[in-house]
N, C-alpha and C positions, 0 to 999 in steps of 0.2 A: 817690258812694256806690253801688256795686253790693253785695246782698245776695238770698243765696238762701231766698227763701219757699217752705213746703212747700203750702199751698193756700192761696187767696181764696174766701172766701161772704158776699162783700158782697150788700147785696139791690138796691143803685145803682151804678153806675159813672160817674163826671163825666168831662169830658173838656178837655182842652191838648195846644197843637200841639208843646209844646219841655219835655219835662220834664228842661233837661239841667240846672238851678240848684235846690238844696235845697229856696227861699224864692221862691215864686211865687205869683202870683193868678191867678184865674178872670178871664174877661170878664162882662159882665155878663149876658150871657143864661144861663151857666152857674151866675153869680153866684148869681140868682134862682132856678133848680132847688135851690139847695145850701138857701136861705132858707126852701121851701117846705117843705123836711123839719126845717125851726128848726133847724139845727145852730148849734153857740153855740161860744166859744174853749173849747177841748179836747178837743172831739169828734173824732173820726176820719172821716174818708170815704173812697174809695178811687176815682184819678184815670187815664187812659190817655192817653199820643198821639197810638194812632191806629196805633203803626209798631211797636209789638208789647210797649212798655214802661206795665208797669202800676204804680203807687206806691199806698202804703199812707199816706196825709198827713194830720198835725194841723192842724186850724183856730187858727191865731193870732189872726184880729181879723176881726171881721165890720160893713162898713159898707154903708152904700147901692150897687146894682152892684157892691160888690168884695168878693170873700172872699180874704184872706190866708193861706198852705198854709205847714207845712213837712215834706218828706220827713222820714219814718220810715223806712219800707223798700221794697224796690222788686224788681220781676222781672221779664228779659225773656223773652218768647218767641219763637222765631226762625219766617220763615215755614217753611209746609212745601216740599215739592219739587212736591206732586200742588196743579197750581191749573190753574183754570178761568178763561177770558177770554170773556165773551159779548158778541157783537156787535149789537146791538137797531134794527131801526129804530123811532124813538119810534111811538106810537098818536095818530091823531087828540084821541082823549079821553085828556088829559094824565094826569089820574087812572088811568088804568089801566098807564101805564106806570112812572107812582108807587107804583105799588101794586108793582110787578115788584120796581125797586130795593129797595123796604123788606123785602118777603120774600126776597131772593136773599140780601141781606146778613146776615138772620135764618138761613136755613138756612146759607149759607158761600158766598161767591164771590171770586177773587182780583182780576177785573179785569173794569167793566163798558165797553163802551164803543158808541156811539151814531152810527147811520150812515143816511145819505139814500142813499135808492132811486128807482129811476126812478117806482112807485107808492107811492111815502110820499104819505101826507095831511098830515102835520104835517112844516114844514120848519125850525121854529126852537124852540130850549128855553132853560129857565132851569135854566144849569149850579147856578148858590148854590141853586134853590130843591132839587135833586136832593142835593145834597153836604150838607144840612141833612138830608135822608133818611135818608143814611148815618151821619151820627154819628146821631142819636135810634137808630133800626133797631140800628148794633151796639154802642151802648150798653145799650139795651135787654136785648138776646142776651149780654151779655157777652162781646164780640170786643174783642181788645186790638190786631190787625192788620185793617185798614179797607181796604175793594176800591179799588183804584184809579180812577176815572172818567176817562174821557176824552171831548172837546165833539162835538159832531155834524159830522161825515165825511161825505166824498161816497163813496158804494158804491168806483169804481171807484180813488179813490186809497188807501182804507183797506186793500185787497185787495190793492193792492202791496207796502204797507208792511208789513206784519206780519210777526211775525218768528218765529211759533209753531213748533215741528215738526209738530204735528198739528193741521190744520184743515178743517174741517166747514163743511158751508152745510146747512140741513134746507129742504128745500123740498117742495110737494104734488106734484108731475110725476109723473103715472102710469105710473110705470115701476118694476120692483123696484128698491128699494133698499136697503141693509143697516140695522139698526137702529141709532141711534146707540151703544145698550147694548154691545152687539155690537161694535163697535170702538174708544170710546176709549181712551188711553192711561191709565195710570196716571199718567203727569208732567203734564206742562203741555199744554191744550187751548185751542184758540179754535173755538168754534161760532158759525155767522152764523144770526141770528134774523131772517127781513124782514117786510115791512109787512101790512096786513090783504091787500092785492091780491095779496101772496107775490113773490117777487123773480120777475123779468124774464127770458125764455128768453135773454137776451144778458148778462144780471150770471151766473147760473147757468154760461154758459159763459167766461165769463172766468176765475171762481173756478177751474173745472175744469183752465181752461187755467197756473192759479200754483198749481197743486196740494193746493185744495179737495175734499175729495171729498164726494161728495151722499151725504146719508143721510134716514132715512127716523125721524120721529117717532111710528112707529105710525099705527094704520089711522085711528082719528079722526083730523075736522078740527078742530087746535085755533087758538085765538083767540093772536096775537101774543106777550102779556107772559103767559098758559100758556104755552106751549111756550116760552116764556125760564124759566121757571121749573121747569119739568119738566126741564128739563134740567142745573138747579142740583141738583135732586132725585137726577136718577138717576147725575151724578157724585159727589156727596156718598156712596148707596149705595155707589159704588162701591170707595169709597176707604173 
């Protein structure tokens, strides 16, 4: 069933990873969101993927962890062209890099993803506990298209692999350098974010050398998951 809706003003959004069958249930954590609001057989709720499809679905049957849906109507959204991919190394303090994710996904981000430096303090993360960020965060926001995440990278293989046309490293190196304002693209962007210690005079020039170019986040020094997030900000502006 594809049908075209003229708007959604739901004041909740629930979420499932496959809305491709009419007649589907929530899991149970979603389950218990749908219960909190006592939705009862025939009420309405309104459910996402995740992957840009949103449905408008009737409650058939409500039991313990399960609530039973059946599409009504449904809309997709397709991505846009102008996205953003931030490269973060995590923070010591996990919370502050949870805190990144939750607000980037809230303001707009296409693609986050998470990279070991030669001065990272934190070397290991929990991918489930981040990707639980993300659905709450663009449920929340009402995003119907979810950032991609990607696990934690070593500097130097992540920076091969990439595949952007425009990529950025922001680092403090006192040296001019352009603002990132000043240069992105309006398409697609990967900016590298590094750790509290700031990335390595040898990761700096590596990037330089796979055609990264340094940019400069303004005269303040800002704290890691700021400057990931300021820079969700001023591509969001910009676009």
């Amino acid at each position: 069933m594809h049908c075209s809706l003229s708007c959604f003003y739901p004041m909740h959004y629930f979420f499932h990873p496959n809305l491709t069958e009419d007649i589907f249930s929530l899991n149970k954590e979603e389950s218990k969101h749908v219960a909190i609001l006592r939705k009862l057989p025939k009420d309405e709720i309104y459910v996402t993927d995740g992957k840009g499809k949103l449905v408008r679905a009737v409650v058939l049957s409500v039991t313990k962890g399960c609530i039973e849906l059946n599409i009504l109507e449904e809309v997709i959204h397709t991505p846009p062209n102008n996205r953003l991919h931030v490269a973060i190394a995590p923070t010591k303090n996990i919370e502050r890099i949870e805190w990144f994710v939750e607000k980037s996904c809230e303001i707009g981000i296409h693609k986050i993803s998470f990279i070991l430096c030669k001065h990272s303090e934190r070397k290991k993360i929990n991918m489930e506990r981040f990707e639980k960020i993300v659905i709450s965060a663009c449920k929340q926001s009402h995003k119907t298209l979810f950032p991609t995440l990607n696990p934690l990278t070593d500097f130097k293989t992540f920076v091969a692999q990439s595949k952007e046309k425009h990529k950025f490293i922001a680092h403090c190196n006192p040296e001019v350098l352009p603002h990132l304002k000043e240069i992105l693209s309006p398409n697609e962007n990967l900016v590298l974010i590094g750790p509290e210690g700031d990335f390595s005079t040898h990761e700096i020039h590596l990037a330089s050398q796979l055609n990264y170019t340094s940019v400069s986040l303004g005269s303040e020094r800002l704290r890691t998951e700021t400057a990931g997030l300021y820079t969700c900000a001023i591509y969001n502006l910009l676009n």
